[in-house]
N, CA and C atoms as an extended XYZ file, in Angstrom:
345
Properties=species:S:1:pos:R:3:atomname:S:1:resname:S:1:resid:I:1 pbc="F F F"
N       -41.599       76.145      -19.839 N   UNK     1
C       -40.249       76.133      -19.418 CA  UNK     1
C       -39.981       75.072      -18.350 C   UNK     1
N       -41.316       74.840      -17.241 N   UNK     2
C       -40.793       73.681      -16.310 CA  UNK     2
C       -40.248       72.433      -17.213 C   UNK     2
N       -41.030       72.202      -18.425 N   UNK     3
C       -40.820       71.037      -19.110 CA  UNK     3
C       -39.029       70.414      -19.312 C   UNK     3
N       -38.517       71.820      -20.017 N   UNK     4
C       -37.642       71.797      -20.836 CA  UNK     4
C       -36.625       71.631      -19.461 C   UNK     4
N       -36.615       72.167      -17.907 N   UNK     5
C       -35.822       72.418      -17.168 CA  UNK     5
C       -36.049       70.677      -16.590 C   UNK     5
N       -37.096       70.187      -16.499 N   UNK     6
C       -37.411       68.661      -15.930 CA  UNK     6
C       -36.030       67.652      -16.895 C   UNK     6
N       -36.312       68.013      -18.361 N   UNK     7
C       -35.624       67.147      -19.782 CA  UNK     7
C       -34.312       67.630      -19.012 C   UNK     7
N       -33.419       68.640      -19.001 N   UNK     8
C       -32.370       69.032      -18.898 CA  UNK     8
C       -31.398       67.938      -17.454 C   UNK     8
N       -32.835       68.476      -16.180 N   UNK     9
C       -32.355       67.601      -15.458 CA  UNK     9
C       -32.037       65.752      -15.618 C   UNK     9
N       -33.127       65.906      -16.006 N   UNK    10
C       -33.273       63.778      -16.314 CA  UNK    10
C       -31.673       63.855      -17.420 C   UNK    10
N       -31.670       64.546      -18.337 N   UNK    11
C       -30.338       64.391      -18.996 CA  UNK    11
C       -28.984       64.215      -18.547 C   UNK    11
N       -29.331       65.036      -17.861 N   UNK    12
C       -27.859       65.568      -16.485 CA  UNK    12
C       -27.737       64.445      -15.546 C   UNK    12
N       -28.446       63.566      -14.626 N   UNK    13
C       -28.718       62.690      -14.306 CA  UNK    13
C       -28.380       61.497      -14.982 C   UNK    13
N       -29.006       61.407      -15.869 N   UNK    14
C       -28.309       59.887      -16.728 CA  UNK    14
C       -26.871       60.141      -17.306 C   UNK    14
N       -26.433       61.466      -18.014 N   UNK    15
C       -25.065       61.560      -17.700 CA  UNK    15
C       -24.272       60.811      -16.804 C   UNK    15
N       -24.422       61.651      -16.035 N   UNK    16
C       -23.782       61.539      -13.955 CA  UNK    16
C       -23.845       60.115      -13.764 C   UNK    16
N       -25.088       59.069      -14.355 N   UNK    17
C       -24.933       57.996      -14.117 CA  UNK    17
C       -23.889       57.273      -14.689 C   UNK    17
N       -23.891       57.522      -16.112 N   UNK    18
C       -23.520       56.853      -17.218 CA  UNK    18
C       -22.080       56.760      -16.705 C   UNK    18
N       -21.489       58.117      -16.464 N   UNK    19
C       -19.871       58.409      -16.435 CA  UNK    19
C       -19.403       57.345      -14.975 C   UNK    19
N       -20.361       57.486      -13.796 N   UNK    20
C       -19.960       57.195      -12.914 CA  UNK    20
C       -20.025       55.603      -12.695 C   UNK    20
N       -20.983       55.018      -13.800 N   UNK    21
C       -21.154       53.582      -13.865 CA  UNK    21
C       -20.008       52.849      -14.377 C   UNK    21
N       -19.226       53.806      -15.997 N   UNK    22
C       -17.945       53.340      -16.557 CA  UNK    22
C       -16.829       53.517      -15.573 C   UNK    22
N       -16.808       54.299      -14.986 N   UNK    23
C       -15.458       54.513      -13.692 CA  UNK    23
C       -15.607       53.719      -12.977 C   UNK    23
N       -16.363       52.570      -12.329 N   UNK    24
C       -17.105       51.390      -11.858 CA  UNK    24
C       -16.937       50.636      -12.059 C   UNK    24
N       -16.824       50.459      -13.413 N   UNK    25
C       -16.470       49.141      -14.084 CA  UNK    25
C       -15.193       49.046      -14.836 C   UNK    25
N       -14.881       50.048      -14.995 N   UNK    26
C       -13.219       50.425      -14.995 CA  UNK    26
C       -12.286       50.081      -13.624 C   UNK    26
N       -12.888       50.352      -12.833 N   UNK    27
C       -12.403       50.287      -11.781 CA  UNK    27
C       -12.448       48.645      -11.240 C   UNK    27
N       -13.473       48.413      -11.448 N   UNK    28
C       -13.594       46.795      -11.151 CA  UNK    28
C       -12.651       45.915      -11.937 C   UNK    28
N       -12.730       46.491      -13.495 N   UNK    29
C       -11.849       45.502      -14.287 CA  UNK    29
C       -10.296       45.516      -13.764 C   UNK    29
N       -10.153       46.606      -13.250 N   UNK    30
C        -8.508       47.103      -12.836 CA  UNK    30
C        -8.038       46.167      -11.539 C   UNK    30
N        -9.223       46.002      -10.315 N   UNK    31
C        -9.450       45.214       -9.065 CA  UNK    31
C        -9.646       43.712       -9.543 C   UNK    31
N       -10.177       42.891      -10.517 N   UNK    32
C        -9.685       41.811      -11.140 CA  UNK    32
C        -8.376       42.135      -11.760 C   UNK    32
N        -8.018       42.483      -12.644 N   UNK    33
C        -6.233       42.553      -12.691 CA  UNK    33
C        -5.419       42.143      -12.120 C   UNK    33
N        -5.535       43.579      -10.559 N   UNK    34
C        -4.650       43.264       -9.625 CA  UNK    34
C        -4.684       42.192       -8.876 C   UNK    34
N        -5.771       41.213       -8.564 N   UNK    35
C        -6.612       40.283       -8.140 CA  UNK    35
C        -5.564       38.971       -8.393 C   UNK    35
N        -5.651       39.188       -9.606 N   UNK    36
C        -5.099       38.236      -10.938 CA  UNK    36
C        -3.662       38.218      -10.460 C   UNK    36
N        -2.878       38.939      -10.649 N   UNK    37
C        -1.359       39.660      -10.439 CA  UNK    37
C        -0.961       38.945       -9.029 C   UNK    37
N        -1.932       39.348       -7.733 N   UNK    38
C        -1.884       38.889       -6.537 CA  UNK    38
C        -1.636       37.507       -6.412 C   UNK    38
N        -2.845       36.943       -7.000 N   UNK    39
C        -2.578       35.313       -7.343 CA  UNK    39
C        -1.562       34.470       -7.749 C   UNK    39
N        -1.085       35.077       -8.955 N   UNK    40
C         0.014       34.562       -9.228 CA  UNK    40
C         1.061       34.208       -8.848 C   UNK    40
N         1.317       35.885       -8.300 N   UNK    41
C         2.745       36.180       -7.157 CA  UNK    41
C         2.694       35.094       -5.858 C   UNK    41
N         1.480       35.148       -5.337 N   UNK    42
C         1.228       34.239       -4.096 CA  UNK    42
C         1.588       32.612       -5.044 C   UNK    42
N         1.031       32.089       -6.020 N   UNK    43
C         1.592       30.943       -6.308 CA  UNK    43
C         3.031       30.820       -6.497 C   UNK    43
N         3.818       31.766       -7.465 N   UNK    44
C         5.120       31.572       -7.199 CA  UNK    44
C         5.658       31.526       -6.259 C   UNK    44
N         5.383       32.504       -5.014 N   UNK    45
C         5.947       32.178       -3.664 CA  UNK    45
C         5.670       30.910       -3.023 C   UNK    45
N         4.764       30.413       -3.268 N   UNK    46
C         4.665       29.114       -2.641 CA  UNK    46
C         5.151       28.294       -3.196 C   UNK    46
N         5.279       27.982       -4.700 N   UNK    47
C         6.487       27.243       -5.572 CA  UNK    47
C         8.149       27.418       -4.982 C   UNK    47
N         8.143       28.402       -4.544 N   UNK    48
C         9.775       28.597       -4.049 CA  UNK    48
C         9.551       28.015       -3.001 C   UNK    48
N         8.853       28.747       -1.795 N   UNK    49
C         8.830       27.937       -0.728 CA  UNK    49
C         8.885       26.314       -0.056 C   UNK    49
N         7.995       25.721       -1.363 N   UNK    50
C         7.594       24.359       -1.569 CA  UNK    50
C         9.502       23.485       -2.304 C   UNK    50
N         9.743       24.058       -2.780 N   UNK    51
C        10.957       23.950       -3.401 CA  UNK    51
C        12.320       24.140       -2.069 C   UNK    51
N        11.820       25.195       -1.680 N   UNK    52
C        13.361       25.643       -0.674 CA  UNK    52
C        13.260       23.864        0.216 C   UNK    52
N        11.594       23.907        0.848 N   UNK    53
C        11.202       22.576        2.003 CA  UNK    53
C        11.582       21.851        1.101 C   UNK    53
N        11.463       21.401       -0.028 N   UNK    54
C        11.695       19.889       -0.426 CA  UNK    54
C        13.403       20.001       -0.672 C   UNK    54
N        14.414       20.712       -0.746 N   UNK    55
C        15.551       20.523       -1.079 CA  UNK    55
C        16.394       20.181        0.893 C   UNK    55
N        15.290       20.787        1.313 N   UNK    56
C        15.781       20.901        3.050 CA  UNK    56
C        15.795       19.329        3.541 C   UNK    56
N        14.628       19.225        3.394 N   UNK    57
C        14.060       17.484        3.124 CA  UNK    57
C        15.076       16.429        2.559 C   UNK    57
N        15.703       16.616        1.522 N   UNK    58
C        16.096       15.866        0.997 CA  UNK    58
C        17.413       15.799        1.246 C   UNK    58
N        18.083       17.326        2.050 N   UNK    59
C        19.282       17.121        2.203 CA  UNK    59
C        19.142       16.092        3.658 C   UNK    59
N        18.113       16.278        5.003 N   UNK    60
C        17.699       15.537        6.138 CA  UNK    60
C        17.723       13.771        5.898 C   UNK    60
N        17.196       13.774        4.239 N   UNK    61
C        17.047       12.420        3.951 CA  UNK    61
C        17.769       11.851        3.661 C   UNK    61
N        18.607       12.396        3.061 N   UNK    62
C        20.543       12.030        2.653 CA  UNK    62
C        21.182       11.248        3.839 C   UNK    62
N        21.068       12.533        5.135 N   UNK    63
C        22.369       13.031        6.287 CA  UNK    63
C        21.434       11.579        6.626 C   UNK    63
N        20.310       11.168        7.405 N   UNK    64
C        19.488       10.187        7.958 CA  UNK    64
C        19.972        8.552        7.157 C   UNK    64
N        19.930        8.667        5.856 N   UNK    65
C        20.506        7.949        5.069 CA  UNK    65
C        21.895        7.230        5.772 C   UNK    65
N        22.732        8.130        5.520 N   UNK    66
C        23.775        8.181        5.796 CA  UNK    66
C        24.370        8.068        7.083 C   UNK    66
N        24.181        7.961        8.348 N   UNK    67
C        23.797        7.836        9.454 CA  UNK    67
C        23.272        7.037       10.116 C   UNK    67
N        22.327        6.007        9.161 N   UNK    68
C        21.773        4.948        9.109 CA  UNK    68
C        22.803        3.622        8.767 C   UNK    68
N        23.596        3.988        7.440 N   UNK    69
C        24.184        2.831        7.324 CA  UNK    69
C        25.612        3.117        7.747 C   UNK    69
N        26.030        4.013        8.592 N   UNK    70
C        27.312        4.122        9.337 CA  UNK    70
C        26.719        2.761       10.760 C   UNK    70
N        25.558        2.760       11.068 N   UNK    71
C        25.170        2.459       12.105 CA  UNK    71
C        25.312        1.674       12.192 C   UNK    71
N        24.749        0.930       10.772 N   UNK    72
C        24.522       -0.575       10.138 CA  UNK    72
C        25.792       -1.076       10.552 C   UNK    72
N        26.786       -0.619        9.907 N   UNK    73
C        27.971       -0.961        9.815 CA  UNK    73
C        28.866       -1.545       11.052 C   UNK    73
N        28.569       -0.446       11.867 N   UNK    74
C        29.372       -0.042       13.321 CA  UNK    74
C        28.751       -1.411       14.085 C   UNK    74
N        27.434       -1.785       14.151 N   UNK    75
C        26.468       -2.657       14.729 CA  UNK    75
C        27.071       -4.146       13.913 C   UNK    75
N        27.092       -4.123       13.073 N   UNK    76
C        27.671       -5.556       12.680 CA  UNK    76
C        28.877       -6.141       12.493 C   UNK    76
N        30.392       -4.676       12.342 N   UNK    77
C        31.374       -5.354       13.127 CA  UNK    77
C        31.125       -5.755       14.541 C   UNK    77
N        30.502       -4.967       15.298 N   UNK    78
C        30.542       -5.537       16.520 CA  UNK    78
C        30.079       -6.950       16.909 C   UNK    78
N        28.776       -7.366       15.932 N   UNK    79
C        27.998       -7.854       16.473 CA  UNK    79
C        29.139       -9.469       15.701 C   UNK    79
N        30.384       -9.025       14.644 N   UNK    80
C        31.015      -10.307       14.503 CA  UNK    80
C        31.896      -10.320       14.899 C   UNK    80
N        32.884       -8.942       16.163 N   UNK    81
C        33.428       -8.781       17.053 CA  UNK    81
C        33.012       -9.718       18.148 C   UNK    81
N        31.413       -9.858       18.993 N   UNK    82
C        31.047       -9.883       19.747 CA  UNK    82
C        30.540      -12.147       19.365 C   UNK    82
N        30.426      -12.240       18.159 N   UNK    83
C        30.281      -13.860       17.596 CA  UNK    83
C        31.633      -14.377       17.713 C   UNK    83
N        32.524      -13.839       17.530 N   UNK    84
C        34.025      -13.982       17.763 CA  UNK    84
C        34.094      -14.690       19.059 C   UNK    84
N        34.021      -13.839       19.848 N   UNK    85
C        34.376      -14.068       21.335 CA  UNK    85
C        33.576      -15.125       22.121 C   UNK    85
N        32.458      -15.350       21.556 N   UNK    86
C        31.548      -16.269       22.219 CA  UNK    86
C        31.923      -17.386       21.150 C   UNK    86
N        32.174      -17.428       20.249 N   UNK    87
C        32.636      -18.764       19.517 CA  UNK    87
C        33.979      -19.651       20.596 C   UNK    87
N        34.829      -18.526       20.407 N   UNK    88
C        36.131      -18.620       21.557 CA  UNK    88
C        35.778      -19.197       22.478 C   UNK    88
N        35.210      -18.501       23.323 N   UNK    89
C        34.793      -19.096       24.809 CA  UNK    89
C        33.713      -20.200       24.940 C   UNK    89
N        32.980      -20.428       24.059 N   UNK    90
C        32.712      -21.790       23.605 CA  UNK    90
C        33.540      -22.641       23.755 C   UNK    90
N        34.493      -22.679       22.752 N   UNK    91
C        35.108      -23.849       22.320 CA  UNK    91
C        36.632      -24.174       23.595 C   UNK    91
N        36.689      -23.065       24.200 N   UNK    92
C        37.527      -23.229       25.296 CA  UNK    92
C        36.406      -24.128       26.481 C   UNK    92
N        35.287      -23.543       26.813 N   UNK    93
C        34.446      -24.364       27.688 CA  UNK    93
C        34.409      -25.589       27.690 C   UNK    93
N        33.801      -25.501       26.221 N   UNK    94
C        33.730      -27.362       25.505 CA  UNK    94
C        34.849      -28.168       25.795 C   UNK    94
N        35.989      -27.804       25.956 N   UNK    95
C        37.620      -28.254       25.345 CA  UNK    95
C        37.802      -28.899       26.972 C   UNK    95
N        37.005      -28.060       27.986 N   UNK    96
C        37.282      -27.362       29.670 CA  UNK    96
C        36.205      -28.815       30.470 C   UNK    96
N        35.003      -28.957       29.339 N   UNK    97
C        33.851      -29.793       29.504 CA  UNK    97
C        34.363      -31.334       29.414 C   UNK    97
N        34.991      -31.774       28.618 N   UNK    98
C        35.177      -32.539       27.771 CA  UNK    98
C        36.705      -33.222       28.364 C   UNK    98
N        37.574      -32.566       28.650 N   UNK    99
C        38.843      -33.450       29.691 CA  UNK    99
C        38.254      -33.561       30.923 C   UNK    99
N        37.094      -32.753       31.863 N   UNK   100
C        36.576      -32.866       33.172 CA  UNK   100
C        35.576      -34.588       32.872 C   UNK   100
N        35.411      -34.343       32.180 N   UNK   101
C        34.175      -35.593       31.675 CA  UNK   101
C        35.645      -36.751       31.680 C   UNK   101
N        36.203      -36.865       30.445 N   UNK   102
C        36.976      -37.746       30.780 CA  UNK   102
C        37.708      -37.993       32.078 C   UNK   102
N        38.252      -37.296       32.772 N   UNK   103
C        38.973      -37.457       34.316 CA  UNK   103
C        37.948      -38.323       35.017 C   UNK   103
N        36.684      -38.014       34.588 N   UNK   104
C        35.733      -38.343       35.842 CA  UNK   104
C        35.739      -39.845       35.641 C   UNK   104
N        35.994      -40.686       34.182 N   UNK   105
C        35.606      -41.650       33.795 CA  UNK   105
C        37.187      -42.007       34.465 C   UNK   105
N        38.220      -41.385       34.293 N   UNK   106
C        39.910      -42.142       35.115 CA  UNK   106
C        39.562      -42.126       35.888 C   UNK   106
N        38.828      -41.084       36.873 N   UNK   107
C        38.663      -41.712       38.174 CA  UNK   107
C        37.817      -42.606       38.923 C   UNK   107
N        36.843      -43.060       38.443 N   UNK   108
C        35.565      -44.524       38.376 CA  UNK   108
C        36.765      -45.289       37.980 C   UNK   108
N        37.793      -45.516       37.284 N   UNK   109
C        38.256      -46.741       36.799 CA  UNK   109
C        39.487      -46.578       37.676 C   UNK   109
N        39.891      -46.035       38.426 N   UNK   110
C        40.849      -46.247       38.852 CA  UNK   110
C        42.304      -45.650       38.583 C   UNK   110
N        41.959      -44.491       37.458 N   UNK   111
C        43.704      -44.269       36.565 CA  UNK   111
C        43.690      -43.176       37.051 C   UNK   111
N        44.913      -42.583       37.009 N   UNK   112
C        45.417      -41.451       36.534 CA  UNK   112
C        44.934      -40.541       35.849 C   UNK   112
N        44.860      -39.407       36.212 N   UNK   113
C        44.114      -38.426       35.297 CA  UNK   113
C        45.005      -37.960       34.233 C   UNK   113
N        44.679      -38.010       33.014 N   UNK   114
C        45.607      -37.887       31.793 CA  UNK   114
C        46.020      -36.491       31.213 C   UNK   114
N        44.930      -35.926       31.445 N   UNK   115
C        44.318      -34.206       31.448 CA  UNK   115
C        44.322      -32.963       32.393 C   UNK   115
């Protein structure tokens, strides 16, 4: 009878194993699944995320854009505002240069200043 009670146990035992090894690996296959599932979700969120930054970006790159060549603009009327005026006052100097020069030569000769 010890025999038959030894067989019974070792049976009972590899049972107990057997069942508790498939719930194991059931269980594992289920923990890859969710694993799997996790992954994904985390990539789509970062696809949106990556998406929300690049539309944010691009609106920054627009407004910067745009802001840029108001600047352009503003900077080079001035700067033919600012060629204007020094052309002017040039040619008044020159005009200012140029009868003083002659006077100087009426007055070495003796005349009248004409200017």
């Amino acid at each position: 009878m010890h025999v038959r009670s030894v067989g019974r146990l070792l049976l009972c035992s590899a049972l107990a194993l057997g069942l508790s090894s498939s719930a194991a690996f059931a269980q594992a296959g289920q923990d890859m699944k969710d694993a799997g599932h996790a992954t994904k979700d985390a990539a789509v969120d970062t696809g949106h995320a990556t998406k929300t930054v690049a539309k944010k970006t691009a609106h920054g790159t627009k407004k910067v854009y745009h802001k840029t060549a108001h600047g352009t603009k503003v900077a080079a009327h001035k700067t033919a505002d600012g060629a204007e005026v020094v052309g002017h006052d040039t040619k008044v100097g020159a005009k200012k240069t140029w009868h003083a020069t002659e006077n100087v030569g009426d007055k070495v000769a003796d005349k009248p200043a004409t200017h």
